[in-house]
C-alpha positions in Angstrom: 33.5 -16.5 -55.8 31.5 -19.2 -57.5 27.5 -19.6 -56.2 28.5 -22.6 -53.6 31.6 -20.9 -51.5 31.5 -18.4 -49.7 34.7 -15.7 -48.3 33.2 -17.0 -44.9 33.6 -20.7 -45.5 37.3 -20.0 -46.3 39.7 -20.7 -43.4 41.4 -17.8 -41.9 45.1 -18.4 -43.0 43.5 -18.7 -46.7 41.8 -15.5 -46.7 44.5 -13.4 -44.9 47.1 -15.3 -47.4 45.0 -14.3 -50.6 44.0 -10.8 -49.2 47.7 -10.0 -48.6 48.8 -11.3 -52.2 46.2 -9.2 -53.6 44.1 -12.1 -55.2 41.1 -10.7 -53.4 40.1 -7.5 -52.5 38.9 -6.8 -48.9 36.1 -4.8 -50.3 34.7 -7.5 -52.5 35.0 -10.0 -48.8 33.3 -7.5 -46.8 30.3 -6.8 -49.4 30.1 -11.0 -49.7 30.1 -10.8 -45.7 27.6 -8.6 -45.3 25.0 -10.1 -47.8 25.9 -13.7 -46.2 24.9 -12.5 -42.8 21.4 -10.4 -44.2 20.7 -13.8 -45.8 21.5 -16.5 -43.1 21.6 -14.7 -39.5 17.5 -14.5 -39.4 17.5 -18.5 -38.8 20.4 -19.0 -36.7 20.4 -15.3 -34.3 24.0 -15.2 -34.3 24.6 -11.7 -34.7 22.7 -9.1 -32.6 24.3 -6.0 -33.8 25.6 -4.8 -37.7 27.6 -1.6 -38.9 28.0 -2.1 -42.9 29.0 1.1 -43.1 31.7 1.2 -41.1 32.7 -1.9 -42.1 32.6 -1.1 -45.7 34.3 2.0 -44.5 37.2 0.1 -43.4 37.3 -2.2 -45.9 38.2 0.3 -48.6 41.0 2.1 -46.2 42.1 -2.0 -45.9 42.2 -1.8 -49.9 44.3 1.3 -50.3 46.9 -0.4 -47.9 46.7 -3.3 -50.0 47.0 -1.5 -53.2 49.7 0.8 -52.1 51.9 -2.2 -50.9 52.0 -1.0 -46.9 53.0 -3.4 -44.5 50.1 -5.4 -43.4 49.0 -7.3 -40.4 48.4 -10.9 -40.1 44.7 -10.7 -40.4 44.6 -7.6 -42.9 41.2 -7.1 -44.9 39.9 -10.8 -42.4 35.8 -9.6 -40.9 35.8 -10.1 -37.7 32.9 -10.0 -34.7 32.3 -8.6 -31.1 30.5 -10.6 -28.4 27.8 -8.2 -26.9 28.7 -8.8 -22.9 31.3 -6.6 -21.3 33.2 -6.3 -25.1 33.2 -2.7 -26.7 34.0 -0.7 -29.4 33.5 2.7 -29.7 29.7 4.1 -31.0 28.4 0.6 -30.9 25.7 -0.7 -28.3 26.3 -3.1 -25.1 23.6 -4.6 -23.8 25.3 -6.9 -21.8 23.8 -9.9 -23.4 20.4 -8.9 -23.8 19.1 -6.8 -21.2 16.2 -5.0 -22.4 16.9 -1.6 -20.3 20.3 -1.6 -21.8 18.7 -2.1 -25.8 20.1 2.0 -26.3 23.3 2.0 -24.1 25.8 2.8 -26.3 29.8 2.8 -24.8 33.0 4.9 -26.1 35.2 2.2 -24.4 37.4 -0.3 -26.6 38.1 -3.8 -25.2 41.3 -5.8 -25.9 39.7 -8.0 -28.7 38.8 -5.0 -30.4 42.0 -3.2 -30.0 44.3 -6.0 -31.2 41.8 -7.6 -33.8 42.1 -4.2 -35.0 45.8 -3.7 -34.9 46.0 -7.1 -37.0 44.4 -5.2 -40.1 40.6 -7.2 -38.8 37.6 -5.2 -39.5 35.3 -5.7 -36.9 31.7 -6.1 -38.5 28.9 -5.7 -36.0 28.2 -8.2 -32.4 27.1 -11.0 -31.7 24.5 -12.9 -29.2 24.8 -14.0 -25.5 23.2 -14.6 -22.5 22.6 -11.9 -19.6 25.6 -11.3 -17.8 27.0 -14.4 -19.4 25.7 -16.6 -16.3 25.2 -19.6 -18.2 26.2 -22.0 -20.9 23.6 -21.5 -22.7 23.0 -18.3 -25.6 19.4 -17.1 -25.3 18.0 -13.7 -23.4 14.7 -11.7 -23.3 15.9 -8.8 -25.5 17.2 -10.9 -28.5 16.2 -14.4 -28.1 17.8 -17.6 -28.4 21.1 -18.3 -31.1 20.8 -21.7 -32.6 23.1 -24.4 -33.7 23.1 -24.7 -36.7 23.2 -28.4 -36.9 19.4 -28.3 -35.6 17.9 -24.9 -35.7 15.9 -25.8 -32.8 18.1 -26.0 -30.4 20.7 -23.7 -28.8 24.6 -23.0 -29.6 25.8 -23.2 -25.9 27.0 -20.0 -24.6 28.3 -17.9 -23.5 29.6 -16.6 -26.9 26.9 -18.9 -28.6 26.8 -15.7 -31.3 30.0 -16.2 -32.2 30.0 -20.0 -32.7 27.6 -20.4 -34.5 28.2 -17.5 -36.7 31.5 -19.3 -37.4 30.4 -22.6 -37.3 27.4 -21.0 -40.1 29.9 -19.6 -42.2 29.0 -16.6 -41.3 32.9 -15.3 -41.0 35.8 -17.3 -39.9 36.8 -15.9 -36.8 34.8 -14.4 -33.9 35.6 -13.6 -30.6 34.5 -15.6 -27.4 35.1 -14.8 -23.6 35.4 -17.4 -21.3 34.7 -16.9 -17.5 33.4 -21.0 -17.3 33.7 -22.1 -20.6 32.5 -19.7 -22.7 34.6 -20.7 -25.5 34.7 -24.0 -25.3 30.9 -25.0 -24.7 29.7 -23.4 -27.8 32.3 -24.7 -29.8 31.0 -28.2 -28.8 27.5 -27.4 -29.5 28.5 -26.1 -32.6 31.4 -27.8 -34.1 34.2 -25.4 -34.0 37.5 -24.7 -32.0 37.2 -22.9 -29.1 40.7 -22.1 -27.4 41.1 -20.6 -23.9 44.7 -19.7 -23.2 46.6 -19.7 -20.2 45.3 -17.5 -17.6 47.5 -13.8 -18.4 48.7 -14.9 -22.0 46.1 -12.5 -23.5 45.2 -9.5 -21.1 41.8 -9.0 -19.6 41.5 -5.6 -18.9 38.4 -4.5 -17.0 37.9 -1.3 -14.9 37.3 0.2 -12.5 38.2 -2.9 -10.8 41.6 -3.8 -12.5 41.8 -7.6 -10.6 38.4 -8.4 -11.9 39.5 -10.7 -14.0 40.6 -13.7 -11.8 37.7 -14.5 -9.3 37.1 -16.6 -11.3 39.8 -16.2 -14.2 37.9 -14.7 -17.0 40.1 -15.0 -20.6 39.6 -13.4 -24.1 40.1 -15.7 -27.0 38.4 -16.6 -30.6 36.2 -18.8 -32.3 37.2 -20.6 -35.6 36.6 -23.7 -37.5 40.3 -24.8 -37.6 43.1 -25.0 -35.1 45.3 -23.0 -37.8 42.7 -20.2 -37.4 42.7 -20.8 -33.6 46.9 -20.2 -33.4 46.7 -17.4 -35.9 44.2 -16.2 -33.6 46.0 -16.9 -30.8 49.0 -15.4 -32.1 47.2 -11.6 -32.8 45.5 -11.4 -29.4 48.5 -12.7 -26.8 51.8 -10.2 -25.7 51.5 -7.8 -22.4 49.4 -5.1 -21.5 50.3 -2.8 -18.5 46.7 -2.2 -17.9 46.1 -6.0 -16.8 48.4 -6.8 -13.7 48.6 -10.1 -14.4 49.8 -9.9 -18.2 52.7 -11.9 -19.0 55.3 -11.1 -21.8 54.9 -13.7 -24.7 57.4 -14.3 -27.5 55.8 -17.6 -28.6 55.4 -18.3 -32.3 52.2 -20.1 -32.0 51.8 -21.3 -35.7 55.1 -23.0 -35.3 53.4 -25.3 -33.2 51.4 -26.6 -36.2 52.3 -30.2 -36.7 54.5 -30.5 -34.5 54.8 -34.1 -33.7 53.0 -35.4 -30.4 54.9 -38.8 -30.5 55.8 -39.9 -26.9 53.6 -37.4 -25.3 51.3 -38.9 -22.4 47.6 -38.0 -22.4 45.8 -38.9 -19.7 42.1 -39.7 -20.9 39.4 -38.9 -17.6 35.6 -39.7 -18.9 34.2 -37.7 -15.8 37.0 -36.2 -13.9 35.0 -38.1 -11.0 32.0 -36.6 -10.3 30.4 -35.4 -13.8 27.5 -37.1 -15.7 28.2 -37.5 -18.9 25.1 -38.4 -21.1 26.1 -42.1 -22.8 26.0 -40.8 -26.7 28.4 -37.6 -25.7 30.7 -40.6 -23.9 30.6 -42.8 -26.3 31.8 -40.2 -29.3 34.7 -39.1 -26.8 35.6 -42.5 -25.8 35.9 -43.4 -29.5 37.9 -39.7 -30.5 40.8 -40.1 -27.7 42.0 -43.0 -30.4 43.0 -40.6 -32.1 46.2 -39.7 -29.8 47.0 -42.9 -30.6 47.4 -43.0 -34.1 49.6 -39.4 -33.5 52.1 -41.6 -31.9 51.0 -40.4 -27.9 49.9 -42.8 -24.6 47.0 -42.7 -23.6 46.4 -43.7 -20.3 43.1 -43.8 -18.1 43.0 -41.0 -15.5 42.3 -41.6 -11.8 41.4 -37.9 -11.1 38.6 -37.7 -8.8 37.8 -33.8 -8.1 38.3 -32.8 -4.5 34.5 -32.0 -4.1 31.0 -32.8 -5.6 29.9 -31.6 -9.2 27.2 -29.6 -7.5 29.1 -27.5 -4.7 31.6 -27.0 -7.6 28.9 -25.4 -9.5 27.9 -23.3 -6.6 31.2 -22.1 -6.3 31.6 -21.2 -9.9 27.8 -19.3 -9.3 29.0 -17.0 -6.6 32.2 -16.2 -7.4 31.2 -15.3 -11.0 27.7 -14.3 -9.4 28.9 -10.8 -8.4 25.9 -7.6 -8.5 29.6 -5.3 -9.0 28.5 -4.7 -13.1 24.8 -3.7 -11.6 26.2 -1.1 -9.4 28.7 0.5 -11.5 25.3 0.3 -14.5 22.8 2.1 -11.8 25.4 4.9 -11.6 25.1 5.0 -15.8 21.3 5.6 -14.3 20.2 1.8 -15.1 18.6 0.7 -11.8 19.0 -3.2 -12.9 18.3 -4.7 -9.2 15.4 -2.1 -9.2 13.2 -0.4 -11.9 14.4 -3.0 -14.3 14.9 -6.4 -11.8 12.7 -7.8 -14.0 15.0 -7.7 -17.0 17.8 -10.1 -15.3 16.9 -14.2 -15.0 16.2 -15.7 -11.4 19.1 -17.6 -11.5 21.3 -14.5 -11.8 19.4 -12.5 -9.5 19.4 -15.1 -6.3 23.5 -15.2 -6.3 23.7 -11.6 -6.9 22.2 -11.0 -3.8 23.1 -13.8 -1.9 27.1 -11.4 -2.5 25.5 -9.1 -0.3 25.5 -11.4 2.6 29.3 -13.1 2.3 31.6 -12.2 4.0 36.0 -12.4 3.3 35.6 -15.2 5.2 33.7 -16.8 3.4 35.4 -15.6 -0.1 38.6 -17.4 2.0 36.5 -20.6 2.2 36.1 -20.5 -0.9 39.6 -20.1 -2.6 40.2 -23.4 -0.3 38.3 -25.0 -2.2 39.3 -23.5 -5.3 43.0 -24.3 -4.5 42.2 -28.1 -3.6 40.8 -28.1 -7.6 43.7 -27.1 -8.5 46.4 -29.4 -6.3 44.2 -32.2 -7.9 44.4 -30.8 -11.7 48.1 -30.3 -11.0 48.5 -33.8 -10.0 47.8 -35.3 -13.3 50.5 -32.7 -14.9 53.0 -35.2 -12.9 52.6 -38.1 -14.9 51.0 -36.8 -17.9 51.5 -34.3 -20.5 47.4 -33.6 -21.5 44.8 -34.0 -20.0 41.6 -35.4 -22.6 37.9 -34.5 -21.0 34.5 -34.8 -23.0 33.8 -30.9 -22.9 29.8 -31.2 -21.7 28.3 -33.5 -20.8 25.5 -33.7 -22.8 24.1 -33.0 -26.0 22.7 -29.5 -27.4 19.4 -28.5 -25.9 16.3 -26.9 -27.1 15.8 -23.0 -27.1 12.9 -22.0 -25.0 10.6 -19.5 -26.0 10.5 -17.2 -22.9 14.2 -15.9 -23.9 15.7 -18.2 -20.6 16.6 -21.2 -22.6 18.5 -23.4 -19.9 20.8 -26.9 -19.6 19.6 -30.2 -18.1 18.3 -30.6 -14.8 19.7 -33.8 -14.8 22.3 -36.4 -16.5 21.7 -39.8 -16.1 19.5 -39.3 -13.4 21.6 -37.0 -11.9 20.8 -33.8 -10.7 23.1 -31.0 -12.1 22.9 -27.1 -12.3 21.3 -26.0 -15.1 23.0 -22.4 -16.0 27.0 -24.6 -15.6 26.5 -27.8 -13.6 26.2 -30.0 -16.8 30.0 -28.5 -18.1 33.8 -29.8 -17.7 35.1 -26.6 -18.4 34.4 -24.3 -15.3 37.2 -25.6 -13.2 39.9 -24.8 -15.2 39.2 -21.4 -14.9 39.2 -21.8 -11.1 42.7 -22.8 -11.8 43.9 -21.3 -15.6 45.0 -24.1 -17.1 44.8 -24.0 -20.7 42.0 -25.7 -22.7 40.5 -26.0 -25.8 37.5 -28.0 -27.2 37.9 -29.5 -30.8 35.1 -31.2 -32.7 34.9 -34.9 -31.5 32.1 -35.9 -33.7 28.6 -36.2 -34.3 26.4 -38.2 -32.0 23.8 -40.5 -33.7 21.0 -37.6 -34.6 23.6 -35.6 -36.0 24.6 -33.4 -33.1 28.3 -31.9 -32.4 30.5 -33.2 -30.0 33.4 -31.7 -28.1 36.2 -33.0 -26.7 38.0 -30.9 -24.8 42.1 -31.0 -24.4 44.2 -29.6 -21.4 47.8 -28.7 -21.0 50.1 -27.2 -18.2 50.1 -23.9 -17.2 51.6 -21.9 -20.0 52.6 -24.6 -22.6 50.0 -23.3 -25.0 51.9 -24.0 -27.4 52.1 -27.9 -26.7 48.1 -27.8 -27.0 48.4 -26.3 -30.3 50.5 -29.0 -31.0 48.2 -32.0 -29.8 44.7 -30.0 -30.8 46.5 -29.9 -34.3 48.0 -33.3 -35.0 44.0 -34.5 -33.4 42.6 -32.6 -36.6 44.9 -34.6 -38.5 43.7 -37.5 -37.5 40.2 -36.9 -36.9 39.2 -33.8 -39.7 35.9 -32.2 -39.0 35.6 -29.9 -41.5 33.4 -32.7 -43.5 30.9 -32.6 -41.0 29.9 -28.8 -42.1 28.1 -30.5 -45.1 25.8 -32.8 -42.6 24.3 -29.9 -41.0 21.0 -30.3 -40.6 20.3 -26.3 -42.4 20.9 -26.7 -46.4 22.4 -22.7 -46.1 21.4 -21.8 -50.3 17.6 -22.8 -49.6 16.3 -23.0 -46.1 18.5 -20.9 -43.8 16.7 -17.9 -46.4 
């Protein structure tokens, strides 16, 4: 590699494509990997978690497969990451986002990123950052700090798989996995100028024991982070297909890269600023508003929305925090002899801790009342499905904030004077996993000061593929990978 590039500024389909033709060697990609993460992860806290030897390890098995002309998978020799919440591979530690009681708790468990990254020839090179539990969209805890942009090193990458972002959106690697039980995915990707693709709800498995159905209260998904929707499908592609461990798996023989510029001519898009009841800061409006032009030039309608959620912004948020809000993790951790709600309260935020034991107190009644309201989301999101084929949101509403120094580094209090939720009140992302819609949030711009956008697409249940499509032929019009350069860090001289 010349002194400029960099194996992790490469997209995804380029480095798989050159590994496999054996123009590069996965050893050589892994040792540039590493170095690029010693050099540039102290500024931006991305990665919380290394194993160069294993990963080197790996990397020369990769070789031999190469060398020896073995089939190979479709991301053979690609370095890969591990979001440290409830995402394991076997040795390596989980803390669960930070949580300084858990800084030694190691886990022999595998989780389905892991298992299918793997499968697909990925070496999996160490974890990266998040916030306690995940219970916000922001990345910053007590044990490892705050993960930064880096656009503006002082403030945050949104969470919660703010690690991953960033370290893709850093050039850290190309490809990174994210969970997303609110918007995950797609928050830091806006805060950090990447794609951030949720499927549909059962396209890729969420497997989670002892409770099996854990996954859809609300619907939790596993998906990756990259800097191109390519690298998203091709993503996409390795982590969907059934699992009999997740009830709720569905068989899958979509070709996902096919959907790559495919033609979006005719389609309807229906273009909602707020959905209704979100603030949306005027600079993050204004860069949307301008981006959905783009559908446009594809050859697509774009026609204003009238959706108008069901319910206010703020008891949406509060039913996001207590149905995600569960104290079930604590309890099955304090028989692994980590009292967390005890000897170690002290480790978890205060905004965790009041809806983990306000669970205590509900009832199934008031669970009931609650899917009610859930299910009156989604008759509303299905509405717009009727007479449109996407769905176009801004995917926060407001810009990247600044990390805190006490390790609880939160969102605005308020938007335009009006009060929202700080850990997920300021986000358009939550309620489509109260209803599992598809989503993804692409790159929409840069605001004045140089902060990323996103704008976040929406498709029908299970027509994945038709996001592809639309978040594909958007890139088209609209390229972001320009936009790397402006970053406020100069990589070769102050990010070391």
């Amino acid at each position: 590699m010349n002194s400029g590039l960099h194996y992790g500024d490469l997209p995804v389909t380029d480095l798989a494509r050159l590994i496999a033709a054996k123009e590069i060697s996965p050893v050589e990609v892994m040792e540039d990997t590493l170095d690029t993460i010693e050099r540039w992860n102290p500024a931006i806290n991305a990665f919380v978690f290394l194993d160069p030897e294993g990963a080197r390890a790996t990397a020369r098995l990769a070789e031999q497969k190469v060398v020896s002309g073995e089939s190979l998978g479709l991301l053979h020799g690609v370095p890969t990451a591990l979001k440290d919440l409830f995402d394991f591979n076997p040795g390596w530690p989980a803390t669960f986002g930070g949580i300084r009681a858990l800084r030694d708790h190691r886990t022999q468990l595998n989780c389905v990123y892991a298992e299918r990254m793997k499968a697909s020839g990925a070496i999996l090179v160490g974890k990266t950052n998040s916030p306690v539990m995940g219970f916000r969209g922001t990345c910053d805890n007590p044990l490892f700090g705050p993960t930064s942009t880096p656009f503006d090193l002082t403030r945050n990458s949104g969470g919660s798989s703010g690690g991953s972002a960033s370290a893709v959106a850093s050039g850290l690697l190309g490809i990174s996995e994210g969970t997303d039980g609110g918007g995950s995915i797609r928050i830091p990707a806006a805060w950090c100028n990447v794609v951030g693709f949720k499927p549909s709800f059962g396209r890729v498995p969420f497997v989670s024991r002892p409770n099996g159905f854990g996954g859809t209260n609300p619907f939790l998904f596993e998906g990756a982070l990259t800097r191109s929707v390519a690298d998203a499908a091709l993503g996409l592609q390795v982590l969907c297909g059934p699992d009999p461990r997740d009830p709720y798996s569905c068989r899958d023989d979509d070709d996902f890269l096919k959907s790559l510029g495919r033609s979006i001519k005719g389609l309807r898009v229906a273009f909602s600023p707020d959905m209704g009841v979100y603030p949306v800061d005027r600079e993050v409006a204004s860069v949307v508003a301008k981006a959905v032009g783009a559908f446009e030039e594809c050859g697509a309608h774009v026609i204003e929305s009238s959706l108008v959620l069901p319910h206010d912004q703020h008891e949406l948020s509060d039913l996001w925090c207590r149905l995600i809000g569960t104290p079930e993790p604590l309890l099955g951790m304090r028989d692994e002899g980590y009292d967390l709600l005890g000897a170690h309260r002290s480790d978890l935020p205060e905004e965790y801790l009041y809806w983990a034991e306000k669970a205590f107190t509900r009832t199934v009644l008031d669970l009931s009342a609650d899917q009610v309201v859930r299910t009156s989301v989604f008759d509303a999101i299905q509405s717009v499905f009727e007479t449109a084929d996407l769905l176009v949101t801004p995917t926060v509403g407001c810009l990247p904030v600044l990390n805190a120094e006490d390790g609880n580094t939160l969102g605005p209090v308020e938007i335009n004077g009006v009060q929202v939720d700080p850990c997920i009140g300021w986000c358009l992302t939550y309620v489509f996993n109260f209803t599992g819609h598809p989503a993804v949030s692409v790159p929409a711009g840069l605001s004045s000061n140089g902060l990323p956008v996103g704008l976040q697409i929406v498709g029908r249940i299970g027509d994945d593929a038709a996001l592809i499509a639309a978040a594909s032929a958007f890139e088209h019009a609209r390229p972001w990978s320009g936009n790397y350069k402006l970053r406020k860090v100069n990589r070769g001289e102050s990010m070391q």
